[in-house]
N, C-alpha and C positions, 0 to 999 in steps of 0.2 A: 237631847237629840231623839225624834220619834225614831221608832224601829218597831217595822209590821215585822209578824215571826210567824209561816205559815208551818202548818204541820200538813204534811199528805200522807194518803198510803194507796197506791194502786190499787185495783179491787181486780184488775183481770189482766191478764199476759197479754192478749189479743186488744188491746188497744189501737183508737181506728187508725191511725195513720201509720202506724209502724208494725202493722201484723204481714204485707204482703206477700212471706213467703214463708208463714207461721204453717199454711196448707200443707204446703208441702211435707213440714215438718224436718227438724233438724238432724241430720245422720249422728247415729250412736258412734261412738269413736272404733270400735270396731266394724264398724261400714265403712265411715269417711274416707279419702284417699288422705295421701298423707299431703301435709303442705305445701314438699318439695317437686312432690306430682302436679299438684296446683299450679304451682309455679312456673312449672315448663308447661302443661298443657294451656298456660295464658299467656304465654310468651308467642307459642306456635298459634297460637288462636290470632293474635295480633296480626302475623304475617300471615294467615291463611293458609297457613301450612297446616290440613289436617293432617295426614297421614301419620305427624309426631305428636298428635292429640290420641292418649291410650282413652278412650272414652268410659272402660266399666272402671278405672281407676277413680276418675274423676265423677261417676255417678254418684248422686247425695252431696256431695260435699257443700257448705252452706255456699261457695262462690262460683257453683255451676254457672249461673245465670250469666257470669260473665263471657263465658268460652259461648253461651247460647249466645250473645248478643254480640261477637263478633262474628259467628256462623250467620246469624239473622243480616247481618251488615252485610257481608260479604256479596248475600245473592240476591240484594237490591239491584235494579227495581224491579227485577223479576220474582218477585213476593205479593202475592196478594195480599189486598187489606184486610182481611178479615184473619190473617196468621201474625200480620205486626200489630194486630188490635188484641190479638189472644198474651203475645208478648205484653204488649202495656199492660194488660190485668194481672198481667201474672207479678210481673215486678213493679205494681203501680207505687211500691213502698220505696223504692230504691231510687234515683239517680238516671238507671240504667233504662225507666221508663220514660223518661226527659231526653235522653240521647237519643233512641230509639225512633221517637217522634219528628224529633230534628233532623235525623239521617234519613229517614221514612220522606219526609217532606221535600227536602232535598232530592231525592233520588229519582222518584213521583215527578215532582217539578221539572227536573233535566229532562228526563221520559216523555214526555207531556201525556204522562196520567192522571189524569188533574181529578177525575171522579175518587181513584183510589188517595188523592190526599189529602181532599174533603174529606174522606171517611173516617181518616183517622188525625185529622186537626183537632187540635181543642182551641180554638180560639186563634187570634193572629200570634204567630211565631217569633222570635228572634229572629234577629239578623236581616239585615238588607235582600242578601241574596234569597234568603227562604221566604219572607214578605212580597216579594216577587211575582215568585212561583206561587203561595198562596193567593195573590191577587189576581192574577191569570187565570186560576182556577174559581177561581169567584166569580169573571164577568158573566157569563152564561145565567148562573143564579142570584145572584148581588149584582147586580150592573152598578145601580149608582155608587153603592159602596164601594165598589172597585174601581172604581171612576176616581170618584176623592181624595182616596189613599194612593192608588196610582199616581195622582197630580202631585200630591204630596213630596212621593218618592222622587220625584221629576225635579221636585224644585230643591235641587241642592247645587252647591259651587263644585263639587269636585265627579268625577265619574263615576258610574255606578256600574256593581259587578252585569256580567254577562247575562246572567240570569235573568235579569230586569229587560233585553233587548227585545223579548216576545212584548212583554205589556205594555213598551212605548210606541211600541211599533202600532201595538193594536188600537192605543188611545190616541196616538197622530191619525190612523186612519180612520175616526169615528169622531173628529176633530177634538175631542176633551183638551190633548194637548194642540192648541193652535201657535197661530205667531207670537201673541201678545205670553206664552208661557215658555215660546220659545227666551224670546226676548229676556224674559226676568231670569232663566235660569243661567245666559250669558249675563247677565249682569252679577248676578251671584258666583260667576265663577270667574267673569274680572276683578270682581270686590276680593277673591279668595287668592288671586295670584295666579291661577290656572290657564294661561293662554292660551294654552294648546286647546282644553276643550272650549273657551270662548273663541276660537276662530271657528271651530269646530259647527261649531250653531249657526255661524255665518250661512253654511252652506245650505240649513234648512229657513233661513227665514227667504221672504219674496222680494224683489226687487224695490218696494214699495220702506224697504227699512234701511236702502243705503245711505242713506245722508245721516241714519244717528249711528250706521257701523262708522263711518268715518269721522265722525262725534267721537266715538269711544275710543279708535283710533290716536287720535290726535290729544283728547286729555290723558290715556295714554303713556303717551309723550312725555307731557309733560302734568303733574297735577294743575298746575293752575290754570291752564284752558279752560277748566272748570268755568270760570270766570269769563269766559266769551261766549261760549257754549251757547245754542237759542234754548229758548225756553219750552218750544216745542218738539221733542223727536219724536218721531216716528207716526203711520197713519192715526189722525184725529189725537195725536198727542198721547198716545196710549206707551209709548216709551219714556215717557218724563221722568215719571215717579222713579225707578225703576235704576235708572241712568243716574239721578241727581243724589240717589240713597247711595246707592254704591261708590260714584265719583267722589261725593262728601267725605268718605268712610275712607278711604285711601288717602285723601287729602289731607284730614284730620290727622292720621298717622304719620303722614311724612311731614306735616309742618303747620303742627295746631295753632299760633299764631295768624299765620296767613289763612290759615281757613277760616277761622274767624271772622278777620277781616272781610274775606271772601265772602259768606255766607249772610252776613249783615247785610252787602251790596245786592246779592243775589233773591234774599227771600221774598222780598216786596214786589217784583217784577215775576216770579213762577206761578203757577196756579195751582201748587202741589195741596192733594187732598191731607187733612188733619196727620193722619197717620202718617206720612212720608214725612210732614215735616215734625213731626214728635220722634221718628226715630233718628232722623239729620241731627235735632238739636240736642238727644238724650247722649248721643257718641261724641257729639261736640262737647257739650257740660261736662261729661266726664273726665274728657281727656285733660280739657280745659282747669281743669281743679285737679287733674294728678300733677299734669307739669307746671300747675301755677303760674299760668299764662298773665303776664300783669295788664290792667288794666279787665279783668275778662270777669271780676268777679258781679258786676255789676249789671253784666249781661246774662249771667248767670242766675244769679237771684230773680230776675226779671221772666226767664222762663220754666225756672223749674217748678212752681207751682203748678204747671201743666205739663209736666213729663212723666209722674206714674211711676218713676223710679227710683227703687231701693235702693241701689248702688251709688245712684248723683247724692242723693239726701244724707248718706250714711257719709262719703266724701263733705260733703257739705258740714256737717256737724262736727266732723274730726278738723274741719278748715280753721271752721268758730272756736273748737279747744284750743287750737294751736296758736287762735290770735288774743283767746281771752276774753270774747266775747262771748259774755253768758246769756246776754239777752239773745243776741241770734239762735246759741245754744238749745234755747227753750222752742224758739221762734220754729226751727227748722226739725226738733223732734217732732213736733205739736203738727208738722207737715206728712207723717209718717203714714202709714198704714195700722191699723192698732196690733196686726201681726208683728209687725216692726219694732214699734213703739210700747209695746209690751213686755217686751224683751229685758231680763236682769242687768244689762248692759247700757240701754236706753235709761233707763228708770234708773240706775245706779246716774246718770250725767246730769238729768232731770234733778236728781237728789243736789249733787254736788252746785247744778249753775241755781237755783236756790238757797243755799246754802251761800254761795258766793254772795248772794244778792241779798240775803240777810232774811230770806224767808224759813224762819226754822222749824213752824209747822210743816210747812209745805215739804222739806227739805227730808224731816221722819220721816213723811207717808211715804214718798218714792224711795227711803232703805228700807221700811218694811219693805215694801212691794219686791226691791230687789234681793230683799234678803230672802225669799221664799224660795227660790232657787239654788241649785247644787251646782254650783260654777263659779268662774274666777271674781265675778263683780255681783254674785250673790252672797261670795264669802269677805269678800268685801267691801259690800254693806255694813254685812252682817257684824264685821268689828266695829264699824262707824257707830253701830247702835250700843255696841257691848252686851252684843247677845251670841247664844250657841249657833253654830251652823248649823243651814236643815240639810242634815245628808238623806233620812229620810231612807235609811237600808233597810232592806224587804232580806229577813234570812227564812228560809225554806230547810224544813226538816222532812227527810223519809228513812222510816224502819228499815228496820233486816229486813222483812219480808220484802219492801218496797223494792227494798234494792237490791235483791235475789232475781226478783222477777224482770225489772229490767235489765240486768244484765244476760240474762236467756233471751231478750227480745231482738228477733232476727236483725233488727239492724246495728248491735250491739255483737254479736256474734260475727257478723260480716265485719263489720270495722276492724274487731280483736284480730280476724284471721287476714285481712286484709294485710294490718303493719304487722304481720309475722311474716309474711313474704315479702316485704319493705317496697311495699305498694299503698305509701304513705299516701302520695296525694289520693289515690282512690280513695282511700278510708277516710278523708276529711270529707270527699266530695260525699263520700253516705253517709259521715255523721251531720255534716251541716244539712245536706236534706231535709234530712229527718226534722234537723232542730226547726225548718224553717218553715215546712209542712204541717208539722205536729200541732195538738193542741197546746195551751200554755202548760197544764200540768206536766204532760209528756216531753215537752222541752225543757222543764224544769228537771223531771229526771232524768234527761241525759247530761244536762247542767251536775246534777249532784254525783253523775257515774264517773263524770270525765273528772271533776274533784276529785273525788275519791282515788283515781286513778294516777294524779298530777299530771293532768295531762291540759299542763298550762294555756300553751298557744289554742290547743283545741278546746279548752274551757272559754276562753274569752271569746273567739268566734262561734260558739253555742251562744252567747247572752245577747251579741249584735242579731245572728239571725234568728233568734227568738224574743228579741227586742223584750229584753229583762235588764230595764234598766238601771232598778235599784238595786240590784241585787248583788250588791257592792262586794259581799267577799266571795265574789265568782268574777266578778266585773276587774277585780282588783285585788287579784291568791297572792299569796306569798309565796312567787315563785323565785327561787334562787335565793332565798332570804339569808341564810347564810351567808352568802358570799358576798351579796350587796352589804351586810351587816360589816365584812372583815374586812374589804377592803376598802372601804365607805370611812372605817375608823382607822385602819391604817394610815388612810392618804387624808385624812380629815376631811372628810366630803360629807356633808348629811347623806345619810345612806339613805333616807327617805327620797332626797333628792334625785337619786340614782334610778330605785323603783322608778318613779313618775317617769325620766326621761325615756326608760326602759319600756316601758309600757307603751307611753305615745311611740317611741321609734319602730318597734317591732311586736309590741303584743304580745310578747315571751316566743317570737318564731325564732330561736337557736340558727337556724340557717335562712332567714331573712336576708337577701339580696333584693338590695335599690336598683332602679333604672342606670341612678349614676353610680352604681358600683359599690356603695358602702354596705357590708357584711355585717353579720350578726345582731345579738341582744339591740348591742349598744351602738348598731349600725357603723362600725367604722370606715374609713376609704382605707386600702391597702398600704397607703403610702403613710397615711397619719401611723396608723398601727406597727410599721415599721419602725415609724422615728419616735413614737413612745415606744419600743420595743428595746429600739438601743437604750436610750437615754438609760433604762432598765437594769442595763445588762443585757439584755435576752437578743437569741438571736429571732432575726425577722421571722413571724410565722406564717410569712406566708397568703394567702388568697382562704387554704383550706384551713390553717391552724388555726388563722382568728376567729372562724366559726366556734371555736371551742369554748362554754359558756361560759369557764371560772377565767381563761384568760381575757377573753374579749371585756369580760366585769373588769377586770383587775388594770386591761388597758385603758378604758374607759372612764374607770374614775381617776387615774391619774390625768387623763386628757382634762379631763373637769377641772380638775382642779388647778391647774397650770391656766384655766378661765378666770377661776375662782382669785388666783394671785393678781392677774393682771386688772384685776376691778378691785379691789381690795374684798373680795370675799361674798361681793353683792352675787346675789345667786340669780335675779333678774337678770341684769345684766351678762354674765357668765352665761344661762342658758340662754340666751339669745345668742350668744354667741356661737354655744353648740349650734344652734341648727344654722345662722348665717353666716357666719366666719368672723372673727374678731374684729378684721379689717373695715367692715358695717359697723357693725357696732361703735368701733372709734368714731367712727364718720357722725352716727347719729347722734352720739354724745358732745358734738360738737355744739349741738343747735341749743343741749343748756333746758332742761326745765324743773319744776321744783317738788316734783312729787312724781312716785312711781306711776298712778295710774294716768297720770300725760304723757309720760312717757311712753308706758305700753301704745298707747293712741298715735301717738308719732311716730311708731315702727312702720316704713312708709311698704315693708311688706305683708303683704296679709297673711301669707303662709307663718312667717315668723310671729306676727300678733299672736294668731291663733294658736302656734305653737308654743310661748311661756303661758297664755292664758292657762292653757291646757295642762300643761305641764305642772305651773304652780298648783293649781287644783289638784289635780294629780296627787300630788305630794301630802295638801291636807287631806285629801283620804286616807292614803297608805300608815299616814303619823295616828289618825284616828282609829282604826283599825287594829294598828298594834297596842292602842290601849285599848281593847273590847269593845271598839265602836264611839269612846268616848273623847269629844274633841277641845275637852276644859282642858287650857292651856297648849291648846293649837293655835299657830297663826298661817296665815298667808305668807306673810312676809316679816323680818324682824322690825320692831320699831326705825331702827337706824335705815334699813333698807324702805321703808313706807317714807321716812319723814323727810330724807337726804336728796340735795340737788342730784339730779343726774347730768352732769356735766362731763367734760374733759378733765376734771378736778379728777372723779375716780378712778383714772386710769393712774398705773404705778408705774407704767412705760411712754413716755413722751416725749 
């Protein structure tokens, strides 16, 4: 297994991306204020409340910047630009010069002081509302660019903030935005469901477009009008396109058969230009091959050579697994993009439907190909060959000195003082900064600080925004190792197992909360946690308890493992289930196929594919890893789990 091994050693403090408040220089501990002074005068800084801001307390301390940058906030937009630009220099190392510009922008924008927002813009801004305000300040000097981008903003299905009512206002009166964009963006926001703002538009187009309002009106209604519908609305036909995109696309959803049918009647009789009808038939094909429309493959095949899509093709190919047809197999990669079809995952099926076909050179070179890769269908390949996997880990070494010195470096000192006043999220928002700003060495050092520090969750979001992606024992620490090791063997769970799931679910964030409510490590729902809590013994912990990392593990892998019985121990199967619910899984196991990697293909959720892909891999690293990177006598999966139908047979509850 190759393994690059970098040595560094900083040569100066004052490194470019992370020195910005090296100037100022950092208060001796007998200047500083104390932490708990910090802490109140950022509290009162929040609310505006100076007078409970003791100011010489707080003079020096390395987190003044923040009491300055809600005081700078506070007395927008009556700030010149030339004192929020002294700001940005001052903290252009930190976070706080990103906010700064965004609030500045904003503020300026509302104001309509548009000279002082150009002055201190760097470029187009975030956010709808500030792109706005930016663009309104642009027409005067950028006309066309503002123009563009304005139409741009305009064309969406849903409403757009306040902010944007100067620039459409400006570009309806200078006609940029006419009928014909009135038109599309009612269509785009009947296609989105938004009726309110498509009647809305009604009242800005001219008398000249009522006959396709009441077109859209009446499909509407009902989808299938679709189908009477003329072929011409609106003046010189300029609402066609427009109309036929959007009605399709609704139609398509509510009743992919009949739209079908529909659309077969319909396309020979419209005059819609290439592109209206590439995007009619790219939402059709799709739908078309998700819900396995019968009879529709055939219509299918017929135009997807001129769709341009990833998404049909990749459907397409997983159709051809599913029926065994290798020739298609090859037929409809060989259709790809070579970004596509380059892929360890392409090239692993490439391998496989040769193989089927009895091409065994051909059938090597796409496992080589896919085995060069560090992923679920590069690692296996890579058995298929009976060769090492390429993990391919980058370890990076820095000296004492190295790591003397970054740890003095102002955004390192800010971070530490930050989670001492448990102003956690700030201190991630300056350490990722940093890492994402920085050069690569410099991200590698705060890579190697936050190690050194175990500061897991924050290690691993250092190597995403410094995009260090071999750099697998940062990518993939041995966080909680103990515990995944104890009760991993306890409950019989590969504990490796565990890591990987751990990892994909929460990235080591201890108080990780999902949209859908599931807490911690090992993401659980409240209710799951409760009723492996009894079965336990233990009483419920709770919403706050489960966050706790030695029980959420210890929940956790019993949850597993109660997967692990119901499959007889397949751990494919089992994590699928963690992430989609058992009750899927039964379902899927119903359809029967004879090898694990048809099966992963069959997972008709892409979230869940993705997630055992992920996962499994996952797990050959963490395994390789604890043998010093060496992954002789690693697998993917066990033989029995590779070779084994996956049927209804594995299920031990039926």
């Amino acid at each position: 297994m190759p393994v690059l091994r970098l040595r560094f050693r900083l040569k100066a403090l004052g490194v470019a991306a992370l020195v910005g408040l090296a100037a100022q220089g950092v208060a001796t501990p007998s200047l500083a204020a104390t932490d708990a002074q910090m802490s109140a005068a950022l509290n009162a800084a929040r609310e505006q409340q100076w007078q409970r801001v003791d100011e010489r307390a707080i003079a020096g301390h390395v987190l003044e910047g923040y009491v300055e940058y809600h005081r700078l906030r506070g007395r927008l937009p009556n700030v010149s630009s030339g004192e929020v630009q002294a700001f940005l220099q001052r903290y252009s190392d930190s976070p706080l010069s990103e906010w700064m510009r965004g609030q500045a922008i904003a503020n300026y924008g509302y104001a309509g002081r548009y000279n002082d927002l150009l002055a201190i813009a760097d470029g187009v801004p975030d956010g709808t509302a500030r792109q706005c305000y930016y663009y309104t300040a642009l027409l005067d000097r950028a006309p066309m660019e503002a123009r563009a981008a304005g139409l741009d903003l305009w064309r969406t299905g849903s409403s757009q903030p306040d902010a944007c009512d100067t620039l459409f206002n400006r570009l309806r009166a200078d006609g940029t935005i006419d009928d014909q964009a009135v038109w599309e963006r009612k269509m785009l926001a009947w296609q989105a469901g938004d009726i309110g703002l498509s009647n809305y538009l009604n009242g800005l187009l001219g008398g000249q477009w009522q006959s396709a309002i009441d077109t859209v009106e009446a499909t509407n209604r009902s989808a299938s009008m679709i189908a009477q519908a003329p072929a011409c609305l609106g003046p010189q036909c300029a609402g066609s396109a427009a109309f036929y995109q959007a009605g399709m696309q609704r139609y398509v959803q509510e009743n992919t058969p009949a739209a079908l049918s529909a659309w077969q009647n319909l396309s020979p009789r419209l005059a819609l230009d290439s592109e209206a009808q590439r995007v009619i038939e790219e939402e059709l094909a799709f739908y078309a091959l998700v819900r396995s429309v019968p009879g529709a493959l055939g219509w299918v095949d017929s135009v997807l050579p001129s769709l341009g899509s990833e998404r049909v093709l990749e459907l397409r190919v997983r159709r051809a697994l599913e029926d065994r047809q290798w020739q298609d197999v090859m037929r409809w990669i060989a259709q790809m993009p070579p970004t596509q079809q380059e892929s360890s995952r392409w090239q692993y099926w490439l391998a496989r439907a040769n193989e089927q076909l009895g091409n065994s050179d051909a059938a090597e070179a796409r496992y080589r190909e896919a085995a060069l890769d560090r992923s679920f269908y590069g690692f296996a390949a890579a058995e298929k060959l009976g060769i090492p996997y390429r993990l391919n880990n980058e370890i990076s070494y820095f000296d004492e000195v190295s790591r003397e010195r970054t740890a003095n470096l102002p955004v390192v000192q800010r971070t530490e003082a930050l989670l001492r006043i448990g102003e956690d999220g700030l201190a991630n928002s300056e350490w990722l900064y940093a890492a994402r700003t920085s050069t690569p060495l410099e991200a590698r050092a705060l890579a190697d600080y936050a190690a050194q520090r175990q500061w897991y969750a924050r290690l691993v979001q250092t190597t995403i925004a410094g995009e260090m992606w071999d750099a697998l024992d940062w990518r993939f620490p041995p966080a909680y190792r103990e515990s995944f090791m104890r009760w991993g063997n306890q409950n019989g769970v590969d504990p490796y197992l565990l890591m990987a799931i751990t990892r994909r679910e929460s990235a080591y964030n201890p108080v990780a909360l999902s949209p859908a409510g599931a807490r911690g490590l090992m993401q659980l729902m409240p209710g799951t946690a409760a009723q492996v809590a009894r079965q336990l013994g233990l009483a419920d912990p709770g919403p706050y308890g489960v966050l706790d990392p030695e029980l959420n593990i210890r929940l956790g892998s019993t949850y597993i493992r109660e997967k692990l019985d119901r499959y007889r121990g397949n751990r494919l199967a089992a994590t699928a289930a963690y992430n989609a619910g058992p009750g899927r899984v039964d379902q899927w196991l119903g359809s029967g196929v004879e090898s694990f990697d048809l099966f992963v293909e069959s997972i008709p959720f892409r979230e869940t594919r993705d997630y055992v892909q992920a996962v499994l891999s996952y797990r050959v690293i963490f395994e390789s890893l604890a043998r010093g990177g060496d992954s002789q006598g690693v697998t993917l999966l066990s033989d029995n789990e590779q070779q084994m139908r996956y049927d209804r047979a594995l299920l031990t509850l039926r």
